[in-house]
C-alpha positions in Angstrom: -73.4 29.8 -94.6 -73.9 32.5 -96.9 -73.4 33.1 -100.9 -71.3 36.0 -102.9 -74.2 38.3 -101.9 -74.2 37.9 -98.5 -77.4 36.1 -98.4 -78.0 32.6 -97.0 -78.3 29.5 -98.9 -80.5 27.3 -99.5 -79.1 24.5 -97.3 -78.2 26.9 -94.4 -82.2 28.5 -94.5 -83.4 25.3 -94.7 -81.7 24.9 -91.4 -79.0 21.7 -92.5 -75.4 21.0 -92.6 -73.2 19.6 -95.1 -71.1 16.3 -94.4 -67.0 16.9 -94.8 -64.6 15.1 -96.2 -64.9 11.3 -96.9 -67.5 11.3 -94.6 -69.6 12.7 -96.6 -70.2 10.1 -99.4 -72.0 8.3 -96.6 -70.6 4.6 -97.9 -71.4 2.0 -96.0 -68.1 0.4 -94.8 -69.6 -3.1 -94.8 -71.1 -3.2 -97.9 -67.8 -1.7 -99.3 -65.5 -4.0 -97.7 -67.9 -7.2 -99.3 -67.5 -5.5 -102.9 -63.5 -5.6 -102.3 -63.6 -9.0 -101.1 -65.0 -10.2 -103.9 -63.0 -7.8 -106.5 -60.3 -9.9 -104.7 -61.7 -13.2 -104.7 -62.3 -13.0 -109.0 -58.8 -10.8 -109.4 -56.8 -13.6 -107.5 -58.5 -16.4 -109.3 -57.7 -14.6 -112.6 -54.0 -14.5 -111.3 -54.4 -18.1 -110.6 -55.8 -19.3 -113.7 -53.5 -16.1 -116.2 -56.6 -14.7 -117.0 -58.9 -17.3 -118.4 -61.2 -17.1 -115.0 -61.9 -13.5 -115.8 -63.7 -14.3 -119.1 -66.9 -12.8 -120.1 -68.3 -16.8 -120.5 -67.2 -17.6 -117.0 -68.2 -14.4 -115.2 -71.6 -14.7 -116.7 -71.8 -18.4 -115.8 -70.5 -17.6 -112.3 -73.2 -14.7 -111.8 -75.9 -16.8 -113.2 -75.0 -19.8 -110.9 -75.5 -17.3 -108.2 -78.8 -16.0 -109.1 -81.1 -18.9 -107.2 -79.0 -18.5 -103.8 -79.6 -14.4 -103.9 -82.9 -14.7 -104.6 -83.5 -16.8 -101.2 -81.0 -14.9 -99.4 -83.2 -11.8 -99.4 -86.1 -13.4 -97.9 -83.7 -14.9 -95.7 -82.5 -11.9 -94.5 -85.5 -10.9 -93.0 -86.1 -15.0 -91.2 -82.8 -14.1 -89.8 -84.0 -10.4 -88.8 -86.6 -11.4 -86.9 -84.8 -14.4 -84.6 -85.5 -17.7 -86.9 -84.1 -19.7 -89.6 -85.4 -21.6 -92.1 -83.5 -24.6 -93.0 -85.6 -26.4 -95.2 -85.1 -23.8 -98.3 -83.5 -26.4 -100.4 -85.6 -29.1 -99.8 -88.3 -26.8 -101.0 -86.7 -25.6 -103.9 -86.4 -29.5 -105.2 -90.2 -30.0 -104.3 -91.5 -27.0 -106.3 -88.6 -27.0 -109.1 -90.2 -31.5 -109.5 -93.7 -30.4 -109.8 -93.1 -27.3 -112.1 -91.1 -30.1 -114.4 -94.1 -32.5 -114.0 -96.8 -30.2 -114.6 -95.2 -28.6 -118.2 -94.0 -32.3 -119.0 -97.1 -34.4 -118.1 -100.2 -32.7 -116.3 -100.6 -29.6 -118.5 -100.1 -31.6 -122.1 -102.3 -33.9 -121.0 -105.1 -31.0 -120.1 -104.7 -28.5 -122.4 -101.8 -29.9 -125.4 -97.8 -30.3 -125.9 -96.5 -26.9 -127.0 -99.3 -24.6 -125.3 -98.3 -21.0 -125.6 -99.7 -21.0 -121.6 -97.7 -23.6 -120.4 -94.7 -22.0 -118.8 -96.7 -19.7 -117.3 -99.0 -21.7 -115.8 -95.8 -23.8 -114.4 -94.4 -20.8 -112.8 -97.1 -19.3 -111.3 -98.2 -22.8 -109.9 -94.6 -23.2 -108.7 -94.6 -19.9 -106.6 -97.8 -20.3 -105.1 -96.8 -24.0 -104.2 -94.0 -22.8 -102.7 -95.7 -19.9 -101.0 -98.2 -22.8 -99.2 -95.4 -25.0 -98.2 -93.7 -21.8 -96.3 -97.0 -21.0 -94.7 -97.5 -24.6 -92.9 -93.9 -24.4 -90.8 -94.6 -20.7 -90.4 -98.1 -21.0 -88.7 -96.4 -24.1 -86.4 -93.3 -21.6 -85.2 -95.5 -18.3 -85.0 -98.6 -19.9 -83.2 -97.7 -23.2 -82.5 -94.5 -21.9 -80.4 -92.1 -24.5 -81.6 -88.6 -23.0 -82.6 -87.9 -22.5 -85.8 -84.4 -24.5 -86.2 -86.6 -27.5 -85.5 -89.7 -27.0 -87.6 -87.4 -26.1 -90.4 -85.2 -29.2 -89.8 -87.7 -31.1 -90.4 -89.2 -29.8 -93.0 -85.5 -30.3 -94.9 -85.8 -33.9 -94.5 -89.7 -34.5 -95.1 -89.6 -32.4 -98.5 -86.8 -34.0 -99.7 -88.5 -37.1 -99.1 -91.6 -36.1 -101.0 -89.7 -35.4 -103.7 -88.0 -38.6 -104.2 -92.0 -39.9 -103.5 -93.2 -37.4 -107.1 -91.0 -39.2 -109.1 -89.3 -42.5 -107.4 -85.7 -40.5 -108.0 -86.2 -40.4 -111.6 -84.9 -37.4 -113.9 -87.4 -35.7 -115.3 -86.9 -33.3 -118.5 -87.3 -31.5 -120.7 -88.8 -28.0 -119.7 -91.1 -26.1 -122.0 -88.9 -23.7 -124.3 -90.0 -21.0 -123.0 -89.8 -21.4 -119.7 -86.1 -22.8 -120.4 -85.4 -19.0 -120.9 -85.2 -18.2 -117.0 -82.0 -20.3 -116.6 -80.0 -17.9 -118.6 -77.3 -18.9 -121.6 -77.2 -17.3 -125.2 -80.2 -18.2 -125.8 -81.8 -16.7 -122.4 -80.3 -13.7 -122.7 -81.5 -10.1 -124.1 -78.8 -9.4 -126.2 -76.4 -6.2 -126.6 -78.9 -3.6 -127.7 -81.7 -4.4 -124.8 -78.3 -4.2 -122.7 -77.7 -0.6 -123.5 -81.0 0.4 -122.9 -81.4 -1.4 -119.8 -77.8 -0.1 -118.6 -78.8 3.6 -119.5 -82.4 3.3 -117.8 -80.4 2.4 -114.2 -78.1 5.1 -114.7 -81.0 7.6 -115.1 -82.8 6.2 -111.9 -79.8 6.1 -109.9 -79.1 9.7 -110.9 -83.0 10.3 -110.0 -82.6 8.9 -106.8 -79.8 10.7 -105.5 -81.2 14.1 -106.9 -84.9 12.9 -105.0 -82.5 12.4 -101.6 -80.9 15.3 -101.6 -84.3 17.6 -101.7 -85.9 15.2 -99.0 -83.0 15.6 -97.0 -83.3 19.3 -97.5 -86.9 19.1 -96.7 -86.7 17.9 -93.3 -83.5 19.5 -92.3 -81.0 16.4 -92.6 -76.9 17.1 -93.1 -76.3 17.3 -96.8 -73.8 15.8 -98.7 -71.2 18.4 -100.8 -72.5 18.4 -104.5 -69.0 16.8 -105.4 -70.1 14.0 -103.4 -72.8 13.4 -104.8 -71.8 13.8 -108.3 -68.9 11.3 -107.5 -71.5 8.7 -106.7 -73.5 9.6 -109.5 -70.1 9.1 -111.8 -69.0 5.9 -109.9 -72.8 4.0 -109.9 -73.2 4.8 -113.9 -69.7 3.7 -114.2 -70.2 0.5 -112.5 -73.3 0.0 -114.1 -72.0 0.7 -117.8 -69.1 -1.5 -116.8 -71.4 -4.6 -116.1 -73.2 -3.9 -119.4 -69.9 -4.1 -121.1 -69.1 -7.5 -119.9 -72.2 -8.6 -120.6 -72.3 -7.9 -124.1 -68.6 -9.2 -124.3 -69.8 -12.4 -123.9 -70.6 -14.0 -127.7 -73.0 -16.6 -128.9 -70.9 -19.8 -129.8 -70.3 -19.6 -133.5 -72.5 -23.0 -133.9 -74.9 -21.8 -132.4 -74.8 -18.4 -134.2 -75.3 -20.4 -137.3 -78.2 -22.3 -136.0 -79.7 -19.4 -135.2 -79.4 -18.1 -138.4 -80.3 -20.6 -140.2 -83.8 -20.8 -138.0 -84.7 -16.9 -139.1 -82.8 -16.3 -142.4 -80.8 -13.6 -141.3 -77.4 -12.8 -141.2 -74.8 -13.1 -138.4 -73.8 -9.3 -137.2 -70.5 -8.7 -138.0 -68.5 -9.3 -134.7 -71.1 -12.4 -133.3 -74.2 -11.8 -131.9 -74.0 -10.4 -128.2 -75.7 -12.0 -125.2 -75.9 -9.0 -123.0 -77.9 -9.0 -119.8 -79.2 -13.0 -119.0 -83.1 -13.1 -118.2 -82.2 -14.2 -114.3 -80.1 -11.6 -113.8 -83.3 -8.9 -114.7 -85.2 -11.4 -112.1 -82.8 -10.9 -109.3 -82.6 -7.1 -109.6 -86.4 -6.9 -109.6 -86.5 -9.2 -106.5 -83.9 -6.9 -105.0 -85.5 -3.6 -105.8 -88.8 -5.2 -104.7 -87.7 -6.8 -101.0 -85.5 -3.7 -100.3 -88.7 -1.9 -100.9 -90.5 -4.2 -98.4 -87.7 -4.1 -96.2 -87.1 -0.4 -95.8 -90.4 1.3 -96.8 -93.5 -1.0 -95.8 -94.8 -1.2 -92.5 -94.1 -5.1 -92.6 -90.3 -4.5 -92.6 -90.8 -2.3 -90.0 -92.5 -4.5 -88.0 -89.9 -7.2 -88.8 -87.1 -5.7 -87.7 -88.9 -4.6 -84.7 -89.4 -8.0 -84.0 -85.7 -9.0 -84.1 -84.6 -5.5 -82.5 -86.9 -6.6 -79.0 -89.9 -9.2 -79.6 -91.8 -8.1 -76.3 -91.5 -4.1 -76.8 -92.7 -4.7 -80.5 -95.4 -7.0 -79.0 -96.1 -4.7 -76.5 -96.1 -1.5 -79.0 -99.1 -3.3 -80.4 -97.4 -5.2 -83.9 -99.2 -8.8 -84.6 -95.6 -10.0 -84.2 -97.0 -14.0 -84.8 -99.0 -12.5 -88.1 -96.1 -11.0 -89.2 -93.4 -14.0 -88.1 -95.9 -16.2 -90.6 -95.5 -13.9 -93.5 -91.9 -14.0 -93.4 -92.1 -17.8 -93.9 -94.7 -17.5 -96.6 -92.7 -14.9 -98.5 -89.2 -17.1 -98.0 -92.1 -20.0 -99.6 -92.7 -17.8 -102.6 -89.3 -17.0 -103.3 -88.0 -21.0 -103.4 -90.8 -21.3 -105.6 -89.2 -18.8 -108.1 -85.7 -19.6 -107.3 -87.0 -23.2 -107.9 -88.2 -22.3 -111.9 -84.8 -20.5 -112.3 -82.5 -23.7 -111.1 -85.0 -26.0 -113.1 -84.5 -23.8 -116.2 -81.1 -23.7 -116.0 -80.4 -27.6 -115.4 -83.3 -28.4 -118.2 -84.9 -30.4 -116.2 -85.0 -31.9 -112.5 -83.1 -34.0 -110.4 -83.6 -35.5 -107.0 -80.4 -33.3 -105.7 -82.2 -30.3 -107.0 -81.7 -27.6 -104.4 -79.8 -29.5 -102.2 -77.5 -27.6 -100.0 -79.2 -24.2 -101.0 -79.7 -23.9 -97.2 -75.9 -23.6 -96.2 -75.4 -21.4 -99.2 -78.0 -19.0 -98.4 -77.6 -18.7 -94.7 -73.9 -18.0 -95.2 -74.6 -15.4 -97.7 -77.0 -13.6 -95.3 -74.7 -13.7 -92.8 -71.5 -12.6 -94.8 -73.7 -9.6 -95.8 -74.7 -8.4 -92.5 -77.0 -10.2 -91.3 -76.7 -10.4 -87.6 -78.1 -13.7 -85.7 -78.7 -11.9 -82.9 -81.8 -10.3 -85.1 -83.0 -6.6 -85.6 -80.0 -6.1 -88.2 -79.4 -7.0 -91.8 -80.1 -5.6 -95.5 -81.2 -7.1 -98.7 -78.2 -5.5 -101.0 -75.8 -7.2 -98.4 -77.5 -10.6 -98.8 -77.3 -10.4 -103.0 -73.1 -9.5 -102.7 -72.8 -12.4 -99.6 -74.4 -14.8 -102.2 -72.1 -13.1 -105.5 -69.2 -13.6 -103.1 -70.0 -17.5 -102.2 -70.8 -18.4 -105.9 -67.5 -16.6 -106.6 -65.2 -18.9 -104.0 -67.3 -22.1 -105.2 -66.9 -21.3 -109.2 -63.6 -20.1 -108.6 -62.3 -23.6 -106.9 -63.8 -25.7 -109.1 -62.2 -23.8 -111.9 -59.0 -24.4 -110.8 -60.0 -27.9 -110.2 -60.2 -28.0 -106.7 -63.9 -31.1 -105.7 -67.1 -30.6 -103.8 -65.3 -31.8 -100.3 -62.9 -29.1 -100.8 -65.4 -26.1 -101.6 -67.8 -27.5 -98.5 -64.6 -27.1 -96.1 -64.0 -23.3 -97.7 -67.7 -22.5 -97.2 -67.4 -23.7 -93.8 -64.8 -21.7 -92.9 -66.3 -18.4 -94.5 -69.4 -19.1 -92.2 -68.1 -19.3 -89.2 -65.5 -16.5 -89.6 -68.3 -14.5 -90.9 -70.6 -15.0 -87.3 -67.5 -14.8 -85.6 -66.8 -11.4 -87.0 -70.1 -10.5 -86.3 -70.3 -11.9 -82.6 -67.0 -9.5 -82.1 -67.8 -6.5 -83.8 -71.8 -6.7 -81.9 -69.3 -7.0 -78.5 -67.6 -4.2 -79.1 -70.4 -2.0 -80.4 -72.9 -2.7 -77.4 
């Protein structure tokens, strides 16, 4: 390939191609086809409903309702990676979301006083290292013990449920520090239209950083280039997006009621137009734990090693990876992340309930699944896992909008599950 001048370019003495056609935007079909699916789950409900399903209130509700699935579904995705499952995510989640209630409502006033500026900290971090020490006794029992991991994990759905009917004898407890309350989302736990911006034009900056930080490691080491008009159409397209979200977000107003309340608390007047929500405080959780696992999962030698695992156990085992060591970290990890998934459902609720968590497991493994995931191990990514668990929040929220009960949304799940490891079975026949 050579310039005006006759001289080579930079790509061609660099010794790389460039990708043609739509080839060379290098989109992953899979992930694709889940973003359709649910841009036609959430258009056909807002064709069902004449629009009122596509409202800034309910697609903020419906993405916050999501947030405690995702979060499990990307540790999840790397149980499932490596040949296990962990069934007893829920009954974890209840467990840790009852004694974060009980310390911020009883243990901690008691030691240190009602209203302590430490409190909700002091409940969360409690709540995520609880939860990483209940993930670490069923992991130790399947990676050294031997005993499969459907059965450990089965039990531990039923023993942690019962220990936390035993915390509290089935009683409600509430409510959660205000603070803390913050992590379940709302008006209230939101960071408003301004932070929004900011926050919207920081990711559009890093994604145009990372696609500028590909393309001269790509050149580095020789890889096939994309065209620049690829890569400035994904550049335009993620800032698009991104913007996009931003704008919903902020389209979503504070109640007037509770616009007055608020300023009647600080003596300042209502903006003109109502006072925006913008981005809710879970949402800024999940896309940290995303960045973070995807990090872990594509760039640390313990993902590696994981998917190593799933891809062939006795050649990783063989090639000289601590494959129980690393089995039991998976389970600890999946621990720590019920405990924070825990704090977010407990937030949001105000409070806890016996049924807290309950049927998380289904929700999650379906998610994993419908983003990828493969059963048969070695395949799956953390992106995949957060759209699986957008597009089950969107089928549940979307049937009980249209008035559809729980029986009803169980059966669609169902279905959705099985069709998804059907697909998968297929399209794993076909490739192999």
């Amino acid at each position: 390939m050579t310039d005006a001048a006759g001289a080579l370019s930079p790509e061609s003495q660099a010794g790389t191609t460039q990708l043609r056609g739509f080839r060379a935007l290098e989109v992953d079909l899979r992930l694709f086809g889940m973003v359709a699916a649910l841009v036609a789950i959430l258009v056909g409900f807002g064709i069902a409903t004449g629009g009122r399903f596509l409202s800034p209130v309910n697609l903020m509700n419906l993405t916050v309702q999501s947030i405690s699935v995702a979060i499990i579904a990307t540790g999840m995705t790397l149980i499932i990676v490596s040949r296990n499952i962990d069934l007893s995510v829920g009954s974890i989640v209840g467990v840790v979301g009852m004694a974060q209630v009980l310390l911020m409502t009883q243990i901690i006033p008691n030691a240190i006083g009602y209203e302590h500026p430490a409190t909700w900290i002091i409940a969360l971090v409690a709540g995520v290292l609880i939860g990483g020490l209940i993930g670490a006794f069923p992991g130790g029992i399947i990676a050294y013990v031997g005993v499969p991991s459907f059965v450990v994990t089965l039990g531990g759905l039923l023993a942690w449920r019962g220990v936390t009917f035993g915390i509290t004898q089935g009683v409600t407890i509430a409510p959660v520090d205000p603070v803390f309350r913050l992590l379940g989302g709302g008006p209230r736990g939101s960071i408003g239209g301004t932070a929004s911006w900011i926050v919207g034009i920081v990711i559009c900056v890093a994604v145009i950083a990372l696609l500028v930080y590909n393309r001269r490691r790509r050149r580095q080491f020789g890889f096939a280039l994309r065209p620049r008009w690829a890569e400035a159409a994904l550049g335009v397209v993620g800032c698009a997006i991104v913007l996009g979200l931003i704008y919903i977000a902020n389209s979503y107003l504070w109640p007037p009621a509770l616009a007055r309340q608020w300023s009647q608390q600080t003596g300042l007047p209502i903006p003109e137009g109502g006072i925006q929500s913008g981005i809710a405080w879970p949402v800024l959780v999940l896309l940290a734990v995303t960045l973070v696992m995807t990090f872990i999962a594509t760039r640390r030698r313990f993902g590696r090693y994981v998917f190593a695992i799933g891809g062939n156990p006795e050649a990783a085992e063989l090639a000289g990876i601590d494959t129980r060591w690393t089995i039991m970290k998976t389970f600890i990890l999946i621990g720590l992340l019920c405990g924070l998934s825990a704090a977010i459902t407990a937030a949001r609720i105000d409070g806890a309930t016996l049924d807290l968590g309950a049927g998380y497991e289904l929700y999650v493994i379906a998610a994993c699944v419908i983003g990828g995931t493969s059963f048969a191990g070695g395949i799956g990514t953390i992106p995949g896992a957060v759209l699986g668990a957008l597009v089950m929040a969107a089928l549940s929220y979307g049937l009980s909008f249209i008035g559809l009960v729980g029986p009803i949304q169980d059966v669609v799940a169902g279905i959705v599950l099985v069709t998804a490891v059907g697909f998968d079975t297929v399209n794993r026949r076909r490739t192999g």
